[in-house]
NUKEBA-7801 format. One line per field, with one value per residue (C-alpha): residue number from 1; residue in three letters; y, z, x. Coordinates in nm, 3 decimals. Example, Ala and Ser with C-alpha at 12.3 -4.5 7.8 and 13.67 -1.06 7.14 Angstrom:
% NUKEBA-7801
num	1,2
residu	ALA,SER
v	-0.450,-0.106
w	0.780,0.714
u	1.230,1.367
//
This chain:
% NUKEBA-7801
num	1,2,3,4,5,6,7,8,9,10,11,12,13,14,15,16,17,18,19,20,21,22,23,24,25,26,27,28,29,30,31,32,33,34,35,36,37,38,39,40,41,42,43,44,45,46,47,48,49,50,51,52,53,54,55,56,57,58,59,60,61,62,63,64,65,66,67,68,69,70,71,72,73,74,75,76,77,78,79,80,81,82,83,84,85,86,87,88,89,90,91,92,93,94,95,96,97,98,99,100,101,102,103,104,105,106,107,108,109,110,111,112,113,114,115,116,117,118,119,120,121,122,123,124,125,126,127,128,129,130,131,132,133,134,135,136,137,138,139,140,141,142,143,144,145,146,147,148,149,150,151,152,153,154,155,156,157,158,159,160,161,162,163,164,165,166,167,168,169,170,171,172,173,174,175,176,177,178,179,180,181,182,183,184,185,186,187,188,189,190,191,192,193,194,195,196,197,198,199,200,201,202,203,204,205,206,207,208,209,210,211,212,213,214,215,216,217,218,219,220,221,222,223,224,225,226,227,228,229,230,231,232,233,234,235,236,237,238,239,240,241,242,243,244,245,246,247,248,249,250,251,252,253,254,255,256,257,258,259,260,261,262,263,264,265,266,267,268,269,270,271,272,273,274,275,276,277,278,279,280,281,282,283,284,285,286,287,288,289,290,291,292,293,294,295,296,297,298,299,300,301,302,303,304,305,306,307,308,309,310,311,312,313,314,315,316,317,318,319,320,321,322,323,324,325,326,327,328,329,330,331,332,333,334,335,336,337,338,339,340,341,342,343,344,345,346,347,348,349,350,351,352,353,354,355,356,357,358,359,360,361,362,363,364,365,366,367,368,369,370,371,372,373,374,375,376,377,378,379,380,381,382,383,384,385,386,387,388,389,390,391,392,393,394,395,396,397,398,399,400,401,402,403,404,405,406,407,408,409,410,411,412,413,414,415,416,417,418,419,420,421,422,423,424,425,426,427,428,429,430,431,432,433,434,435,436,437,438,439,440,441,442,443,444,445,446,447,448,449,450,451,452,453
residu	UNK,UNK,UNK,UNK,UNK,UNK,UNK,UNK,UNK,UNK,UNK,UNK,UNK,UNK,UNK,UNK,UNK,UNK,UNK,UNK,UNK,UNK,UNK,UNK,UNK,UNK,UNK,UNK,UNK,UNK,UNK,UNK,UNK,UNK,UNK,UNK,UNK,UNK,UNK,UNK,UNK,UNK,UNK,UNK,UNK,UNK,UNK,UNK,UNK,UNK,UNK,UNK,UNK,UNK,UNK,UNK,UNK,UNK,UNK,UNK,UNK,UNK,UNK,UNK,UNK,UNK,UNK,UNK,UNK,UNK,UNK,UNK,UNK,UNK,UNK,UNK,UNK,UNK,UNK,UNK,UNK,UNK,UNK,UNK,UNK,UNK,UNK,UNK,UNK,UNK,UNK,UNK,UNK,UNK,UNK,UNK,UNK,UNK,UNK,UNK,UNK,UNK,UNK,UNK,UNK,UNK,UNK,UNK,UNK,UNK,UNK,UNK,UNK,UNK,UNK,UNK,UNK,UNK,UNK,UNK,UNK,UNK,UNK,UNK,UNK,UNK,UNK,UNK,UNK,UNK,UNK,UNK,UNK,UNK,UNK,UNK,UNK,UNK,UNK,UNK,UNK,UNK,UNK,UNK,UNK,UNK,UNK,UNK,UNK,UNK,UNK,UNK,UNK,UNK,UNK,UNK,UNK,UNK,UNK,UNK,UNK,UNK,UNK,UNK,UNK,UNK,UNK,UNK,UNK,UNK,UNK,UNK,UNK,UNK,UNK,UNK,UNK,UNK,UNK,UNK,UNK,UNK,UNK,UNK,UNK,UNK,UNK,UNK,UNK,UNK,UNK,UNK,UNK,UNK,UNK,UNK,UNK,UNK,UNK,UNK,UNK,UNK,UNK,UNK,UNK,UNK,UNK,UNK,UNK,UNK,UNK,UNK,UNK,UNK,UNK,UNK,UNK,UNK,UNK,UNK,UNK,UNK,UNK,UNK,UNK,UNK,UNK,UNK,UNK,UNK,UNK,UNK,UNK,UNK,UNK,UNK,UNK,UNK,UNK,UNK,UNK,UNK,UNK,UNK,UNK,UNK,UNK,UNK,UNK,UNK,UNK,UNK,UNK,UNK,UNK,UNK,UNK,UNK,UNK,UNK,UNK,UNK,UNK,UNK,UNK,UNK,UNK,UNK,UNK,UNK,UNK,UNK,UNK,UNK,UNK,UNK,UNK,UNK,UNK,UNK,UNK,UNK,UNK,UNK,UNK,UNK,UNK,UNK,UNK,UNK,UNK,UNK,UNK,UNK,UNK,UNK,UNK,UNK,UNK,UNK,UNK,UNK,UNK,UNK,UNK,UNK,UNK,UNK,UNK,UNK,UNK,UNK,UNK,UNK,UNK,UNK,UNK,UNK,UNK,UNK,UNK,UNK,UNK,UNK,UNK,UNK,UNK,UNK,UNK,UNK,UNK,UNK,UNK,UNK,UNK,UNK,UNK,UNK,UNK,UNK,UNK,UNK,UNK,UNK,UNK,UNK,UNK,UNK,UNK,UNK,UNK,UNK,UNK,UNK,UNK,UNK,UNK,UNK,UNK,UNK,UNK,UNK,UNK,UNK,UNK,UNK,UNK,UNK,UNK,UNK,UNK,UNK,UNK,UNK,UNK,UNK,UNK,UNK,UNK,UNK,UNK,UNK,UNK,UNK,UNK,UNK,UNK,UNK,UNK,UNK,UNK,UNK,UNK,UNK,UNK,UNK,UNK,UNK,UNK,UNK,UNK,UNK,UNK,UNK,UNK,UNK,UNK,UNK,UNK,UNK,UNK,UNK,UNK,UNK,UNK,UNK,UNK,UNK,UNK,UNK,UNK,UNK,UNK,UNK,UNK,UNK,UNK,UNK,UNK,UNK,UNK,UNK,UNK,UNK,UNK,UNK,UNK,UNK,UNK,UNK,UNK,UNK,UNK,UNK,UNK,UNK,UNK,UNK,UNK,UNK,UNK,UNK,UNK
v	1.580,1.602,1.213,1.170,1.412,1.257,1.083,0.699,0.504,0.192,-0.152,-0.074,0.220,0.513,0.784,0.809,1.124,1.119,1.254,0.982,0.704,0.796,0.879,0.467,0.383,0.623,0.459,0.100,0.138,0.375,0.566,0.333,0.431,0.775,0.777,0.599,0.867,1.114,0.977,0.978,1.323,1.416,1.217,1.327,1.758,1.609,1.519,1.844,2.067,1.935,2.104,2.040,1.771,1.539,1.560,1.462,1.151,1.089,1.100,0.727,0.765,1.082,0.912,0.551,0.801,0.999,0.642,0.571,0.867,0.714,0.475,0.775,0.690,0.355,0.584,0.570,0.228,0.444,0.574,0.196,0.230,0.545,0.403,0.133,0.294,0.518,0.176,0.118,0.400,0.394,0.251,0.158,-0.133,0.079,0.335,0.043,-0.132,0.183,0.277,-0.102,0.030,0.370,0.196,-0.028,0.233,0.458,0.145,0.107,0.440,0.499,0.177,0.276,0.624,0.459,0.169,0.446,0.653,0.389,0.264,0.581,0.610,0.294,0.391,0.780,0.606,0.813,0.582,0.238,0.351,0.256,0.294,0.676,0.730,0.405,0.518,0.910,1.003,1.190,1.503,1.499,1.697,1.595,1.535,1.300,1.131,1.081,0.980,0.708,0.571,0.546,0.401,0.127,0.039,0.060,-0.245,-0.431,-0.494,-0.637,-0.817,-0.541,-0.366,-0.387,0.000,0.044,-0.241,-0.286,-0.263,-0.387,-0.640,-0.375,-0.322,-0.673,-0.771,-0.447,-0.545,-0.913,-0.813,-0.551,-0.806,-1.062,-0.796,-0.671,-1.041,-1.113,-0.771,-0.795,-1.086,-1.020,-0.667,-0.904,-1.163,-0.850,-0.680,-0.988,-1.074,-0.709,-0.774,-1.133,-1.005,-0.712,-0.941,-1.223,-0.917,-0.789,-1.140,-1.179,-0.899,-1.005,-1.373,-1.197,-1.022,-1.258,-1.476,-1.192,-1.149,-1.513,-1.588,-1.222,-1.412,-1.708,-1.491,-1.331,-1.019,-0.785,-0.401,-0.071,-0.311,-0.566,-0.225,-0.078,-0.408,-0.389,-0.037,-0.090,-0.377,-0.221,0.104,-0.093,-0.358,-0.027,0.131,0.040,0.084,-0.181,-0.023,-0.314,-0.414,-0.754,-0.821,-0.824,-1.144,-1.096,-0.824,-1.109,-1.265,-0.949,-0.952,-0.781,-0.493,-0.420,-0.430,-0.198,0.097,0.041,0.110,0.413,0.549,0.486,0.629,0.849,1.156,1.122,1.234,1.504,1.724,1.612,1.798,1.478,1.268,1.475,1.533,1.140,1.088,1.283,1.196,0.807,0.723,0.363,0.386,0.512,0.270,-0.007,0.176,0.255,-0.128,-0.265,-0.054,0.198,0.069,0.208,0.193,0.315,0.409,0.456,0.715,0.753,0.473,0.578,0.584,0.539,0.595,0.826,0.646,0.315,0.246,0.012,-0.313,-0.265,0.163,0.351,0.713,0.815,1.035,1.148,1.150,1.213,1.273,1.497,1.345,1.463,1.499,1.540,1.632,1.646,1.968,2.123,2.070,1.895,2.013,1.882,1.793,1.827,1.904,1.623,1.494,1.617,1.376,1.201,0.977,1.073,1.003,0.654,0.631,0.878,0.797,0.479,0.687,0.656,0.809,1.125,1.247,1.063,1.065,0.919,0.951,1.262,1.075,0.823,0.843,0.716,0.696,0.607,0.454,0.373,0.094,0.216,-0.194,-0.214,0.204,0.132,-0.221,-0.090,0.253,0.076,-0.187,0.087,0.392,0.569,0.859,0.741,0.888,0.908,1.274,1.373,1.157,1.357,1.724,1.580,1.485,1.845,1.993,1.754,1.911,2.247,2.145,2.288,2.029,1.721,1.582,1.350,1.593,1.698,2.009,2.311,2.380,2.077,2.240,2.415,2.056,1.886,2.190,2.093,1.753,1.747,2.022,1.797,1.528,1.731,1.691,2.020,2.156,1.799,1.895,2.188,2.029,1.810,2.058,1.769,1.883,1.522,1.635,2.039,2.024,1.733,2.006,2.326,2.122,1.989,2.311,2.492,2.256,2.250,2.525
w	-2.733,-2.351,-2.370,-2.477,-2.205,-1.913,-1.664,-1.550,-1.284,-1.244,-1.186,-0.792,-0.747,-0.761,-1.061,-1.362,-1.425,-1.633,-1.970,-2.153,-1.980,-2.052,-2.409,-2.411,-2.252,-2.451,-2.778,-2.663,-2.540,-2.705,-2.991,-3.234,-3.118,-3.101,-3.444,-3.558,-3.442,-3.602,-3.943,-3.968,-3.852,-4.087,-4.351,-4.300,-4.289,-4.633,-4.768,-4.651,-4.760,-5.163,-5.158,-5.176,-5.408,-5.307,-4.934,-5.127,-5.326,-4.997,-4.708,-4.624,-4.547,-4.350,-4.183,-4.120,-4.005,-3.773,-3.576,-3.577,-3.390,-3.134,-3.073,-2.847,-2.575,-2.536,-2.376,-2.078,-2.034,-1.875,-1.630,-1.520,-1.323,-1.108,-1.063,-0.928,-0.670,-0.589,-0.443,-0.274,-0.088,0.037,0.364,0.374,0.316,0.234,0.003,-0.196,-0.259,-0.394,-0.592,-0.749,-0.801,-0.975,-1.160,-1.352,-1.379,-1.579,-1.805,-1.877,-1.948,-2.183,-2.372,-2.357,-2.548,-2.785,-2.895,-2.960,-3.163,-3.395,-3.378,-3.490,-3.724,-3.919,-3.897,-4.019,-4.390,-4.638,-4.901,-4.763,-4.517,-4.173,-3.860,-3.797,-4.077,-4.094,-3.732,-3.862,-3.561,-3.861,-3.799,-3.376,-3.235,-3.201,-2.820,-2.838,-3.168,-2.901,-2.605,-2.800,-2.915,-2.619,-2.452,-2.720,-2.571,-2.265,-2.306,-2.439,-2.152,-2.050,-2.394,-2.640,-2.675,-2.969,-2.966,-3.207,-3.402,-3.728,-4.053,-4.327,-4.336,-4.162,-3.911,-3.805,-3.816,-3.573,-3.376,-3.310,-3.196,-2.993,-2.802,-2.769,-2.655,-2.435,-2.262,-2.226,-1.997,-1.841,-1.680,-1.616,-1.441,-1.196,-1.113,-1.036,-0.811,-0.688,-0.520,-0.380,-0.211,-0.040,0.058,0.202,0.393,0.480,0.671,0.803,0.944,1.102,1.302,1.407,1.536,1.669,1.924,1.980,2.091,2.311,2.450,2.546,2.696,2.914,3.030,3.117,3.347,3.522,3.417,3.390,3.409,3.335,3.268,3.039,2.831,2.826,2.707,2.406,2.359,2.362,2.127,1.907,1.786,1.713,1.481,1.345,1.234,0.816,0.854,1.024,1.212,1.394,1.162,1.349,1.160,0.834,0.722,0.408,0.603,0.799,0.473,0.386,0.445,0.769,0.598,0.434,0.737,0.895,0.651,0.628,1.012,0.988,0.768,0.920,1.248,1.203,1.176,1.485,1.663,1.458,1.741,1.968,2.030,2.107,1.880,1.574,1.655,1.686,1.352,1.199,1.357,1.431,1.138,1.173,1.518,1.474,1.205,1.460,1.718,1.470,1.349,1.724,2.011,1.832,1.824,1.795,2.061,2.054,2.331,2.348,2.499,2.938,2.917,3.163,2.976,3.314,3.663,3.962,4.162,3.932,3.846,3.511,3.473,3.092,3.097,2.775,2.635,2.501,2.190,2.135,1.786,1.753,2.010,2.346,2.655,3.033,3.291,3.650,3.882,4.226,4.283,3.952,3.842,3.528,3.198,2.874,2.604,2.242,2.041,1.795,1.864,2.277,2.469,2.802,3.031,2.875,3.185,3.180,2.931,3.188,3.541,3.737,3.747,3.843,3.691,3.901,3.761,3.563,3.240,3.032,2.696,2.660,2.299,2.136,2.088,1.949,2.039,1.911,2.203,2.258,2.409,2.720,2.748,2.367,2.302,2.530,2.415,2.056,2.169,2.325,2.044,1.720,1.843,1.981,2.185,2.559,2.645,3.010,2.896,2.784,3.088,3.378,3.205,3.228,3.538,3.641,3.468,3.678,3.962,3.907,3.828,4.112,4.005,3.881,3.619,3.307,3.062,2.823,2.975,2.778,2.711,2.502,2.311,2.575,2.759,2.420,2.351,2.764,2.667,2.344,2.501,2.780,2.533,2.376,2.033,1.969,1.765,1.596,1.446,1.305,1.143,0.877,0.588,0.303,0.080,0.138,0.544,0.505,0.497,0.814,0.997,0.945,1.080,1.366,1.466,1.425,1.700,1.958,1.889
u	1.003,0.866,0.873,1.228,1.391,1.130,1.262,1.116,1.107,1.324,1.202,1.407,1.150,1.391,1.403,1.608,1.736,1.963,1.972,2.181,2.000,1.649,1.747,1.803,1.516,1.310,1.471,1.407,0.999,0.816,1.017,0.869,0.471,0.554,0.686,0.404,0.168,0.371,0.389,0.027,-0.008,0.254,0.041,-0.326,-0.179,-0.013,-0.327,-0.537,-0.236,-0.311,-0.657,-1.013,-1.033,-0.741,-0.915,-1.238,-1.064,-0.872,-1.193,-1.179,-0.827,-0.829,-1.152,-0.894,-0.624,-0.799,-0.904,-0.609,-0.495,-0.687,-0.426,-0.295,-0.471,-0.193,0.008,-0.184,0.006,0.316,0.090,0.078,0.371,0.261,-0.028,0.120,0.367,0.048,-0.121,0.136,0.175,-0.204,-0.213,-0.559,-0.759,-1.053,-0.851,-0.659,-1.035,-1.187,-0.849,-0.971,-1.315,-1.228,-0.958,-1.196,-1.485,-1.204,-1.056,-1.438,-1.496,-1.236,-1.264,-1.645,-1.518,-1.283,-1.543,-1.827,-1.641,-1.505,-1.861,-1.996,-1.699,-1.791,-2.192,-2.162,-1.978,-2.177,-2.101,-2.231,-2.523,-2.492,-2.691,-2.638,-2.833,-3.080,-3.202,-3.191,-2.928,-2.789,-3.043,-2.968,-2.728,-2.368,-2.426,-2.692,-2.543,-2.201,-2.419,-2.623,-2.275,-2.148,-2.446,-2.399,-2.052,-2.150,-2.394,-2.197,-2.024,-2.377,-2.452,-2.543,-2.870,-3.192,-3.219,-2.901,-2.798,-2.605,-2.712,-2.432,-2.144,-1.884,-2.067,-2.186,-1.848,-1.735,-2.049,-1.971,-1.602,-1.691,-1.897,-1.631,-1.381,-1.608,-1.719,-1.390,-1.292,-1.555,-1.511,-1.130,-1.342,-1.575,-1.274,-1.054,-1.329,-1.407,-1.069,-1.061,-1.335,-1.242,-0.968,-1.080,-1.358,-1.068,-0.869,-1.172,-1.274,-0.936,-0.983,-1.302,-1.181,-0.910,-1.147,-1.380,-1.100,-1.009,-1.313,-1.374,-0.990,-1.118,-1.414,-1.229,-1.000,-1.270,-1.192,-1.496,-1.569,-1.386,-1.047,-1.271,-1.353,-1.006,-0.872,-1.099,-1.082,-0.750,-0.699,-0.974,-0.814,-0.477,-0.714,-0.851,-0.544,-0.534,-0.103,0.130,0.353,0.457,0.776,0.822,0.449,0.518,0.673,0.851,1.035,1.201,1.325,1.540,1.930,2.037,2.211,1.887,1.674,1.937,1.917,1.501,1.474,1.731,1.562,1.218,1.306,1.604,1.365,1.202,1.561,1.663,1.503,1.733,2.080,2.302,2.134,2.095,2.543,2.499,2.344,2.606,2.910,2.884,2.640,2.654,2.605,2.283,2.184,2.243,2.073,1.778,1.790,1.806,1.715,1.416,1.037,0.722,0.457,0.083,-0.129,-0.459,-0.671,-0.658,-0.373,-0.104,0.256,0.478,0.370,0.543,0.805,0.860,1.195,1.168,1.354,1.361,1.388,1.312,1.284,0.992,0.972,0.630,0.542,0.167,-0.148,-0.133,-0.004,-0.104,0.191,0.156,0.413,0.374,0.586,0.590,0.191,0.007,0.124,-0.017,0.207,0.143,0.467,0.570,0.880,0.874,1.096,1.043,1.265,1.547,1.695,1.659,1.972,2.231,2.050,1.944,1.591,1.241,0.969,0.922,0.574,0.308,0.239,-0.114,-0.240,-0.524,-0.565,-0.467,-0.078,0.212,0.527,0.899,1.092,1.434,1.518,1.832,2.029,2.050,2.143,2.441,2.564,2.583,2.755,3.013,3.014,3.047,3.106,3.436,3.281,3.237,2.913,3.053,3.119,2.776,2.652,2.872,2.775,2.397,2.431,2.550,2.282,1.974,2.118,2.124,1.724,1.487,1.198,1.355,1.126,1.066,1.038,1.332,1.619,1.583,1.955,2.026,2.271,2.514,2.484,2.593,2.938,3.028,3.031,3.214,3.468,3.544,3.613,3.830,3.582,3.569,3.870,3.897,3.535,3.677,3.929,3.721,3.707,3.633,3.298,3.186,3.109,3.063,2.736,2.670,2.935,2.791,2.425,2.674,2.792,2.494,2.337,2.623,2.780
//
């Protein structure tokens, strides 16, 4: 019953849910099994339910029917596909490799089980005698009787063993299959380990010709001390990380169609600027605005530990805001102090996007840190190219706000929200937001007006 109202997953990755449509899948894959299994159940009671003596005429069958019953364990297959998404979603070489490992050690394991009890099955037949009671296992303990069986499988994966062997016609022939089956899978077990393991070595050795090639062009260059180790600290942690968060790296991304990559890098950095008054009203009111923006103008950028992020008094050529989204920064200000930053999501240089700025403090990595950055050229060639509200508004009231500043710095105003109601009151935003009472934006306006309003 659970199976029939369960939902699956489609061959797109997303969930099926609903009830008619899992009904039809349930009826088209594994109805048929599942009724299987339930006939004999219903068949062996039916047997046992007629007494003693028809369970007595009947004990090879009940014996047949409760291997059978075995065949349960096929519906591991459907865990196939979770297992499956659950590689994917490991971003580690080292993880995926022993996901490999524990994989086959549990496939052998429960083959092991399934082998040694049909094995002891066919062996414990009072009428023909087998090996259970030829090797007197009969008078052990049901532990050791299970162990011994199972130790049996278990070689055969390895070519069998003399300590248990078979003893009638049944059981040879049992015995000889097992060992084909088992020759067979365990080769398909080495080949699969095998090619985990080259390519974990291949990306392993990439890195390593990757810096040694480093190291050699650095030598070439002259360049030696405290700069020679930062370069290859540097370089190091980024070979290090398992995840590629560089999307420009992956090639088969490049194949995709454009509207594709567009909604993947929304919705890979969308969440970093939910924090943010006038971009979480951005998201919200000019959505495909902000796809653009997410698609063109957002990166990711990692640096490492003592790097310096932007320097006092430089005035970039290609300016950026920085959103922090994991490690502690350092900031020093001449006027206002040093300050360490540690909140996920903090912003810096947002300035860059409203002001022709330079940096007025500096700011270096305390850790290793990442960062989300916005590129300022591209943010304001797509807002002018897809989006209706001229950001002269929010700009002006920004503007306003830096001066009524004491300590002009690159770290993010507090009143984000009154600065974001000035701005859409001066464009006259305001009452017009109040008028959109469809359910389809509700919710987005209630978020909207809890932010600026």
């Amino acid at each position: 019953v659970m199976s029939s109202i369960t939902g699956y997953i489609r061959p797109d990755g997303t969930t099926e849910r609903r009830f008619v449509s899992v009904q039809r899948h349930y009826l088209q894959t594994w109805f048929v099994p599942d009724l299987a299994l339930v006939l004999v159940d219903w068949f062996s009671s039916s047997l046992v339910d007629r007494g003693p003596f028809a369970t007595m005429r009947a004990g090879k069958v009940i014996r047949f029917m409760r291997m059978v019953r075995m065949l349960r364990l096929v519906r591991l297959l459907r865990m196939q596909k979770y297992l499956d998404l659950l590689l994917e979603n490991l971003g580690s070489n080292y993880l995926v490799l022993a996901a490999d490992f524990v994989k086959i050690t549990l496939c052998m394991l429960v083959l092991s089980h399934v082998l040694a009890c049909l094995w002891y099955g066919i062996g414990n037949d009072i009428d023909n005698a087998g090996w259970v009671q030829l090797t007197e296992l009969d008078s052990r303990d049901l532990t050791y009787r299970y162990l011994s069986s199972l130790h049996w499988s278990l070689c055969q994966f390895a070519g069998g063993m003399d300590e248990l062997r078979p003893f009638n016609d049944v059981e040879r022939i049992f015995a000889i299959s097992t060992f084909m089956l088992c020759f067979m899978l365990s080769g398909i077990f080495v080949s699969t380990l095998t090619t985990s393991m080259t390519r974990f070595t291949l990306t392993s050795n990439q890195s390593t010709q990757e810096l040694s090639r480093l190291r050699v062009y650095l030598r070439n260059k002259n360049v030696s001390g405290m700069l020679f180790y930062r370069i290859l600290r540097n370089v190091r942690v980024l070979l290090e990380e398992d995840s590629v968060e560089d999307k420009n790296t992956v090639a088969l991304l490049q194949k995709l169609s454009n509207p594709l990559q567009v909604e993947l890098h929304f919705q890979m950095y969308r969440r970093f600027f939910q924090k943010h008054a006038f971009f979480a009203f951005y998201t919200l009111k000019f959505p495909k605005c902000m796809h653009m923006v997410c698609h063109r103008a957002v990166d990711l950028l990692h640096v490492a530990r003592h790097e310096t992020v932007f320097d006092e008094g430089v005035r970039s050529k290609e300016p950026k805001m920085y959103i922090l989204t994991e490690g502690r920064l350092q900031y020093l200000h001449r006027l206002a102090g040093e300050c360490v930053i540690d909140e996920e999501l903090s912003v810096l240089a947002e300035a860059n996007i409203w002001l022709n700025w330079s940096y007025a403090g500096t700011a270096s990595a305390i850790e290793d840190c990442r960062f989300c950055i916005l590129d300022v050229s591209s943010f304001h060639e797509i807002v002018v190219q897809y989006s209706s509200f001229n950001l002269s508004y929010y700009a002006t009231q920004y503007c306003e706000l830096m001066e009524e500043q004491q300590v002009l710095t690159d770290l993010a105003l507090q009143n984000q929200e009154d600065l974001l109601r000035k701005a859409l009151e001066a464009a006259g935003l305001r009452s017009s937001l109040f008028k959109r009472n469809s359910k389809r934006e509700s919710v987005a306006m209630r978020m909207i007006n809890s932010i600026a309003f």
